[in-house]
C-alpha positions as CSV (number, residue, x, y, z in Angstrom):
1,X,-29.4,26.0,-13.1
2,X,-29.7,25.1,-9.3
3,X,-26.4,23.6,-9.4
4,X,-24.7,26.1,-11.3
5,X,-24.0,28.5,-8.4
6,X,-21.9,25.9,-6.7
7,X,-20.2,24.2,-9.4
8,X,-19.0,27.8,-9.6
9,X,-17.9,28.1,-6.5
10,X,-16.4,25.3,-6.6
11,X,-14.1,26.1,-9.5
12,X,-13.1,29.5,-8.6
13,X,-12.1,27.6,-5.1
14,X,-10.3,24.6,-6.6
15,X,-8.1,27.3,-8.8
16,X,-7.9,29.6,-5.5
17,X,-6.4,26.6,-3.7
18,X,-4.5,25.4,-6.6
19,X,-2.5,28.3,-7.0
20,X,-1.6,28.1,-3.0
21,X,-0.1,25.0,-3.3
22,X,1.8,26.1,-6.7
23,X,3.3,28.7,-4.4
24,X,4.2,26.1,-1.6
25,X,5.9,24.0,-4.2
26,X,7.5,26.6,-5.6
27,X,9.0,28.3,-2.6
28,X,12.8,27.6,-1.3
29,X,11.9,26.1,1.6
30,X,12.8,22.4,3.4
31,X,11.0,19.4,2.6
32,X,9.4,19.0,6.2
33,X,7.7,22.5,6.2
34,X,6.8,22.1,2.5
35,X,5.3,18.8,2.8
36,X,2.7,20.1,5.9
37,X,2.3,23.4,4.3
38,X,1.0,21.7,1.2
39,X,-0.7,19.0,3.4
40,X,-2.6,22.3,5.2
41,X,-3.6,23.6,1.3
42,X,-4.9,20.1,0.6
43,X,-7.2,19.8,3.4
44,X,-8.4,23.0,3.2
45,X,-9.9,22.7,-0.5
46,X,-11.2,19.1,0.4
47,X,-13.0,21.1,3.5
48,X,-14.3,23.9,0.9
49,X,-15.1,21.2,-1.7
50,X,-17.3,18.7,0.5
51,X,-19.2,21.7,2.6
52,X,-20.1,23.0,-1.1
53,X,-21.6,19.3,-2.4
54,X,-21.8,18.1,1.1
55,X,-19.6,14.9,0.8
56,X,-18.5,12.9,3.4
57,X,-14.8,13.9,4.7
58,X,-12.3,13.9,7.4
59,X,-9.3,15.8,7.3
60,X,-10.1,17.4,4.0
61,X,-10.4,13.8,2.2
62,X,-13.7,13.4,0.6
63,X,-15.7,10.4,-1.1
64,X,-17.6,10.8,-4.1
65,X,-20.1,7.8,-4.3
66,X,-22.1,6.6,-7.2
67,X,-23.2,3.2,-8.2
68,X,-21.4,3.0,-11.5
69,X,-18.6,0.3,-12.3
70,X,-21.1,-1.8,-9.6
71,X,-22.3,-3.3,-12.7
72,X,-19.2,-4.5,-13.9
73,X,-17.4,-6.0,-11.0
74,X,-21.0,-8.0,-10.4
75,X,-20.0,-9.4,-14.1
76,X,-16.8,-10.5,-13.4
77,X,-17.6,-11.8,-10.0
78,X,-20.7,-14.3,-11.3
79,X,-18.6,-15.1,-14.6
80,X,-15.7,-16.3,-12.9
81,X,-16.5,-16.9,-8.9
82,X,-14.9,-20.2,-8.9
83,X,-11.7,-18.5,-10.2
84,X,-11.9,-15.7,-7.5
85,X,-11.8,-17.7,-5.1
86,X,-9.2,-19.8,-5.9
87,X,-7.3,-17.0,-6.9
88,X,-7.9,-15.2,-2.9
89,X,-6.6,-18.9,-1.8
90,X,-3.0,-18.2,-3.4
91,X,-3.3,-15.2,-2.1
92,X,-3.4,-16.3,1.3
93,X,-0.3,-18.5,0.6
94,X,1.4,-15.6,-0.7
95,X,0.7,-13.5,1.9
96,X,0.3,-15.9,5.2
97,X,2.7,-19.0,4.2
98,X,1.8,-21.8,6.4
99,X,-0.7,-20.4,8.3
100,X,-2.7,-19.5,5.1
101,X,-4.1,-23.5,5.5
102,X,-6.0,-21.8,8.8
103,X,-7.8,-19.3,6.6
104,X,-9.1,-20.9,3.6
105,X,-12.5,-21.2,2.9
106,X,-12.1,-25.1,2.5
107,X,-10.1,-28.0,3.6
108,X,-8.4,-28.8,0.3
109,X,-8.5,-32.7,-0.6
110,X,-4.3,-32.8,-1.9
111,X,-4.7,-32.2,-5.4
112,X,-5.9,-29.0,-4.7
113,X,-4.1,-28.3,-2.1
114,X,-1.0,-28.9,-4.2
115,X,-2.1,-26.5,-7.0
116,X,-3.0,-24.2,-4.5
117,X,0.4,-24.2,-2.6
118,X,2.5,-25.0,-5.4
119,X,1.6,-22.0,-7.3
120,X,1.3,-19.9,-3.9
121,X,4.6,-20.8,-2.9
122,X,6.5,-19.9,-6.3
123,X,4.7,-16.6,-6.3
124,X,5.8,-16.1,-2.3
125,X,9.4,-16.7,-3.4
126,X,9.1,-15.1,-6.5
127,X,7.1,-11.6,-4.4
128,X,9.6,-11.8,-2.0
129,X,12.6,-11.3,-4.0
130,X,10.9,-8.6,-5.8
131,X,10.5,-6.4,-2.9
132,X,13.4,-4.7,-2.0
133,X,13.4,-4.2,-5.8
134,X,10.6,-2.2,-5.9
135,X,12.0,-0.4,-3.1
136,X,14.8,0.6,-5.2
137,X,12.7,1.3,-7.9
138,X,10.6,3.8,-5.4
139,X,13.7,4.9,-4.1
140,X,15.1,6.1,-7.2
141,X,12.5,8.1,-8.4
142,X,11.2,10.0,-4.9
143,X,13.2,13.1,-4.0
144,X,15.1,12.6,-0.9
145,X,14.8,8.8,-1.6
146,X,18.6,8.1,-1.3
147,X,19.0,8.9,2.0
148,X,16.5,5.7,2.5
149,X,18.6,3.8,0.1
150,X,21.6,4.5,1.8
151,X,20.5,3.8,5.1
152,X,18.9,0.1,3.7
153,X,22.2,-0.7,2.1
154,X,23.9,-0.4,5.3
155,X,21.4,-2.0,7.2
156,X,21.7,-4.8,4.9
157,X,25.7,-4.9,5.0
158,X,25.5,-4.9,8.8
159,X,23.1,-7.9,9.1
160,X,24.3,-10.0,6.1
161,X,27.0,-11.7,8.5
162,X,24.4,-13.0,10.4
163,X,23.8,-16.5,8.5
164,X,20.7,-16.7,11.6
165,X,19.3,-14.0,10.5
166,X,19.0,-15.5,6.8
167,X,17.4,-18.8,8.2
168,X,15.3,-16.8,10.4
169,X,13.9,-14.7,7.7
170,X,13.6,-17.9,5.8
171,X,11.4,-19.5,8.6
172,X,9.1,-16.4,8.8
173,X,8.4,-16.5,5.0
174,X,7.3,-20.5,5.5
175,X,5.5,-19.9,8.2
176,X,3.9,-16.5,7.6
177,X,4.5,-15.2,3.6
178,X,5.2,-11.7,3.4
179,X,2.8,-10.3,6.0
180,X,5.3,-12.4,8.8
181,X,8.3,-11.4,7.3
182,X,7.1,-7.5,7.0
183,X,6.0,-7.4,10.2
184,X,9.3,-8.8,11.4
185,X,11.5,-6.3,9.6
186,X,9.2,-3.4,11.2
187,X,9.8,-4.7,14.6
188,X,13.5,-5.2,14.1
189,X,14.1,-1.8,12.6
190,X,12.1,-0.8,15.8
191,X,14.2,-2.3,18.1
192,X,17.7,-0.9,15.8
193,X,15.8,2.4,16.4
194,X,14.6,2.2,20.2
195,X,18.7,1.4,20.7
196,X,19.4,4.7,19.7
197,X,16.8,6.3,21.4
198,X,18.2,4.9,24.5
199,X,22.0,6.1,23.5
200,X,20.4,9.5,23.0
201,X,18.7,9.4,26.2
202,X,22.0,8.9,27.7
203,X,24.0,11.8,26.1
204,X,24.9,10.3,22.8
205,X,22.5,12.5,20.5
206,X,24.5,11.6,17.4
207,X,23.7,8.1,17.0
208,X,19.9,8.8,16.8
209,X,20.6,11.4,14.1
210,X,22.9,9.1,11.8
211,X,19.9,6.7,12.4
212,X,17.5,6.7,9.3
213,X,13.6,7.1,9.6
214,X,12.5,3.4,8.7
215,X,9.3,5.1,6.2
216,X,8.7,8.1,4.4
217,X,5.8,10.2,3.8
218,X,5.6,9.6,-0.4
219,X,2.6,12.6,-2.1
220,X,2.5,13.4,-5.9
221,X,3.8,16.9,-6.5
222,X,5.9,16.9,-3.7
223,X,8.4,14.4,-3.9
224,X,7.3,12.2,-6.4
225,X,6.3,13.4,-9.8
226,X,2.8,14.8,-9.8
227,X,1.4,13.5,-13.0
228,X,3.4,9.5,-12.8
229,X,2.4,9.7,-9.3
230,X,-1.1,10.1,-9.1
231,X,-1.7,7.1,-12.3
232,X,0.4,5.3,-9.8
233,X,-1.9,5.3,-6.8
234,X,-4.9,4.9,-8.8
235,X,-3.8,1.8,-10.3
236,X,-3.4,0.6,-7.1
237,X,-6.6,1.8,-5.5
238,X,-9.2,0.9,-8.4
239,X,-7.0,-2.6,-8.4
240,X,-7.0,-2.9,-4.6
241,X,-10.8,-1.9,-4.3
242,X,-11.9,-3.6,-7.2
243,X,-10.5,-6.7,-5.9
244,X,-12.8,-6.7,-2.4
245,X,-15.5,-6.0,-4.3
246,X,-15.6,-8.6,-6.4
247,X,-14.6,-11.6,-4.1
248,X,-17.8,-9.6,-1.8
249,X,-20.2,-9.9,-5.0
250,X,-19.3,-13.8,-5.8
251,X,-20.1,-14.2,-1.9
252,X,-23.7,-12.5,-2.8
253,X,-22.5,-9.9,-0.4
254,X,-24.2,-6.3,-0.8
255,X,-22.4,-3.8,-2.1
256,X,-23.6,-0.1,-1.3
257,X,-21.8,1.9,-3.4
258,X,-18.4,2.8,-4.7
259,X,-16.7,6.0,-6.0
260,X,-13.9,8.4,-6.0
261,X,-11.4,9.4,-2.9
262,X,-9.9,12.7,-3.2
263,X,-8.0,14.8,-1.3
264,X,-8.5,18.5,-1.9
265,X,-8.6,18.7,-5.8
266,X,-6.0,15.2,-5.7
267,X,-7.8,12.1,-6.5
268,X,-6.3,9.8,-4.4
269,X,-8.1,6.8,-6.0
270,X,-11.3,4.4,-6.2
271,X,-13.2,2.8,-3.5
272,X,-16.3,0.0,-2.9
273,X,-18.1,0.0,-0.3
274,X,-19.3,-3.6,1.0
275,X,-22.0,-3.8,3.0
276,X,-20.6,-4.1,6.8
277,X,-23.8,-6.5,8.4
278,X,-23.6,-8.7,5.0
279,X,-19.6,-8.7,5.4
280,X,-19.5,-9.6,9.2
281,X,-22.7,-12.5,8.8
282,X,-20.4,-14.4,6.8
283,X,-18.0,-17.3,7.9
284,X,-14.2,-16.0,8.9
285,X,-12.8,-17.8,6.0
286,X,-15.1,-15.7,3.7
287,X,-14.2,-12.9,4.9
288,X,-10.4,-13.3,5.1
289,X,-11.0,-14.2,1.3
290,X,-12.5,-10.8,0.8
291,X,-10.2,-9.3,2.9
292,X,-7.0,-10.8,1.2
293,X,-8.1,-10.3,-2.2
294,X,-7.1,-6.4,-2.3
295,X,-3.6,-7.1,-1.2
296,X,-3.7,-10.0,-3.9
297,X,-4.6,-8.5,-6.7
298,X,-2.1,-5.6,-5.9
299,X,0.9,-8.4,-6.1
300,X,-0.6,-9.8,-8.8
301,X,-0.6,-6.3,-11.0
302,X,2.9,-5.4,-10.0
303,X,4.4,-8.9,-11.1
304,X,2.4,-7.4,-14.6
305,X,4.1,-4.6,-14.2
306,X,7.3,-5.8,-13.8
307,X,7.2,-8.7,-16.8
308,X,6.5,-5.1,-18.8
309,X,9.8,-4.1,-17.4
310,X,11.6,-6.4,-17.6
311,X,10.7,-6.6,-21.5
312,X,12.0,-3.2,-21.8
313,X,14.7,-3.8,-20.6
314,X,15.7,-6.7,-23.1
315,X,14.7,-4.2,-25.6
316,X,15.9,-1.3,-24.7
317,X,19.6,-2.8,-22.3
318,X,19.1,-0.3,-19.6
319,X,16.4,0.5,-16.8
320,X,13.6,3.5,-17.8
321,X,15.1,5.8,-16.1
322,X,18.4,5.6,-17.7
323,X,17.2,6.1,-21.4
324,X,16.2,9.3,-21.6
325,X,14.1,11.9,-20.1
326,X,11.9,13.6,-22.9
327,X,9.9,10.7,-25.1
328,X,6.2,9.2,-24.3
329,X,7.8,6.1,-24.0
330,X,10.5,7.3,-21.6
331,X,6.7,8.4,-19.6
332,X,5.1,5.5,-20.2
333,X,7.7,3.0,-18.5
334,X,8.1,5.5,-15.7
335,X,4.8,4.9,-14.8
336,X,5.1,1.2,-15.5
337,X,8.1,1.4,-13.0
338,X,6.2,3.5,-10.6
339,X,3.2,1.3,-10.9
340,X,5.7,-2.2,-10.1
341,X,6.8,-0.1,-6.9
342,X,4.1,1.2,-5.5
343,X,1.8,-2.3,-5.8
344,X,4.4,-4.1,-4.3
345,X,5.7,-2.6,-1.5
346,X,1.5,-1.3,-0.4
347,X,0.2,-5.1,-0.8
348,X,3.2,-5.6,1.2
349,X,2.3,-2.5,4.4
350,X,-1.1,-3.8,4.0
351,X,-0.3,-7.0,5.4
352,X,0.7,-4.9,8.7
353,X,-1.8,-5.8,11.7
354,X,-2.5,-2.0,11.8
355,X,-5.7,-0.4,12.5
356,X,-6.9,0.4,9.3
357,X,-5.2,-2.2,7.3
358,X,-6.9,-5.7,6.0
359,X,-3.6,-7.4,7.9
360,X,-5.3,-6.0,11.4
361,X,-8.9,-7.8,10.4
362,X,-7.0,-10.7,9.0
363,X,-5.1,-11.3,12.3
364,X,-8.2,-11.1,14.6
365,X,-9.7,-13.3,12.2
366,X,-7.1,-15.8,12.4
367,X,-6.0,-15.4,15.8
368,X,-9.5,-15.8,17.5
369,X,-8.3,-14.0,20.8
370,X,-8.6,-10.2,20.8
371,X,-6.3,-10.1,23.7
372,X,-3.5,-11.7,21.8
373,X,-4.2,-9.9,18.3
374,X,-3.9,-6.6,19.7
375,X,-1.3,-7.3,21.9
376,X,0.6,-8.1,18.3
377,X,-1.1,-5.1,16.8
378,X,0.4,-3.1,19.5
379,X,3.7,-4.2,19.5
380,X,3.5,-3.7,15.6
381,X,2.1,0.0,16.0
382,X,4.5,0.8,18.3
383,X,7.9,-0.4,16.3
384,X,6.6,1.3,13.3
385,X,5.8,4.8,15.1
386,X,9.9,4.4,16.6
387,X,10.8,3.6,12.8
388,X,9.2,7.1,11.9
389,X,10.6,9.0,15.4
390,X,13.9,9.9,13.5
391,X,12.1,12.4,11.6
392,X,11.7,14.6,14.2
393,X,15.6,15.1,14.3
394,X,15.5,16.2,10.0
């Protein structure tokens, strides 16, 4: 009985707040004032919600910890420790090319550095080209997505006479896997971006408003399916999570806890919580192995993912989206398609020396000097804030 009274309040809030942002969704207004309006709703319930069970939170998104699924990933991790950590070394090659040699855990003798390269560098090819296909994939099934498609086919018509360009993207993907060659793109759409800034500044406005943001903001409900989008992110999140955790646990690192993220009444997915002394007392190629394994285990799903689509589409002769709208299959491989998408191309952001992303603890790691990581982390933040700065002409 003495949690009754606020389970009950909770409820009658969580349906309070629900309706809200059924109204917001509902209403005929533009995508920008929609998007904050519903932003505002959701922040406000996870407010309500973690004052009422007194959950941690910022901004109105809340954990909900427990120690269950612990079990499990301590299973797998002493099971198969010898495989996680060879599977965090392809990883590394996958993400950090060359440079991954600088971040393993041991000097390979050549047989294993062959496996470990050979199959790292198939998969870096293979991830690589799959990209901008899940960005199509993305694309065609957000609202407002063509605009982005557009604006990338363009981009990619202008550059493709530029035979440098191709053997410069080439030698960032040797040298630094995907997390080079996303970073690259970010600073180069930065720079395409800053251009029309400057043109702006100088009187012609119109350049900067044909100019395309270089991101945008993607949330269930609003302009991606509510339903395929949250299964989405929490494949992603319980795979990205899981991953740390269990490369942490066949370390004998301590796990504290792990749980549900939600924002408002939206689960937003799974998290573990690794113990930050036991995590930093390790050696740095430890800890990039840790580190990497979220990111790798996302690439790994979405190439899942996409072997499922690509089966249906042997069976089936056309893409999901394109076979109908009403069966559970029709569902199903939408979420499949989602799921390819949205593994992909966040494995790939993640990579990003930004605050808050494994890429930013993976650099320092690497790097050694702070002065020089966040002088790259800097010049990173700052090309991706100018890829977004277009939004403030929509």
């Amino acid at each position: 009985m003495k949690h009754a009274a606020p389970l009950a309040i909770a409820t009658i809030s969580v349906a309070i707040f629900f309706a809200i942002f059924y109204l917001v969704l509902s209403a005929a207004l533009p995508a920008a004032p929609k998007f904050f309006l519903a932003l505002i709703v959701l922040s406000g319930c996870g407010h309500v919600l973690a004052k009422i069970f007194s959950f941690e939170s910022h901004l109105g998104i809340f954990l909900v910890r427990s120690r269950l699924g612990l079990g499990l990933i301590d299973s797998l991790a002493k099971k198969h420790s010898a495989l996680w950590e060879k599977f965090a070394q392809i990883g590394m090659v996958v993400g950090y090319g060359s440079l991954a040699y600088f971040m393993m855990n041991e000097k390979l003798n050549w047989r294993k550095m062959l496996f470990t390269y050979g199959i790292g560098v198939f998969l870096l090819v293979l991830i690589s080209s799959l990209i901008p296909i899940g960005m199509s994939v993305l694309l065609s099934m957000v609202k407002g997505g063509s605009e982005f498609a557009e604006a990338g086919a363009k981009l990619q018509i202008q550059t493709a006479q530029f035979e440098q360009l191709k053997i410069l993207s080439l030698i960032f993907m040797v040298v630094g896997g995907v997390a080079l060659m996303t970073a690259a793109s970010v600073v180069l759409y930065g720079l395409i971006v800053f251009g029309a800034v400057l043109q702006a500044l100088m009187g012609n406005v119109s350049v900067l408003k044909q100019t395309s943001p270089g991101g945008m903001p993607i949330i269930p409900g609003i302009n991606l399916d509510l339903f395929q989008g949250l299964v989405a992110l929490a494949i992603v999140l319980a795979i990205h999570e899981g991953m740390h955790g269990i490369l942490a646990r066949a370390y004998k690192m301590k796990l504290k806890s792990a749980g549900l993220v939600f924002f408002g009444f939206v689960p937003l997915g799974a998290f573990v919580d690794i113990d930050e002394k036991s995590l930093l007392s390790q050696r740095k190629e430890r800890q990039n192995a840790v580190l990497i394994a979220g990111t790798a285990g996302n690439f790994a799903v979405s190439l899942v993912f996409f072997a499922l689509l690509f089966a249906a589409f042997l069976l089936f002769g056309s893409l999901p989206s394109e076979i109908g709208q009403s069966s559970w299959v029709v569902l199903f491989l939408r979420i499949v398609a989602l799921s390819f998408a949205i593994n992909i191309i966040v494995a790939s952001v993640n990579l990003l020396p930004i605050p808050m992303f494994d890429g930013h603890h993976l650099l320092k790691n690497m790097v050694g000097d702070s002065r020089i990581s966040s002088a790259i982390s800097y010049l990173v933040v700052l090309s991706f804030l100018l890829t977004l700065s277009p939004w403030l002409l929509r």
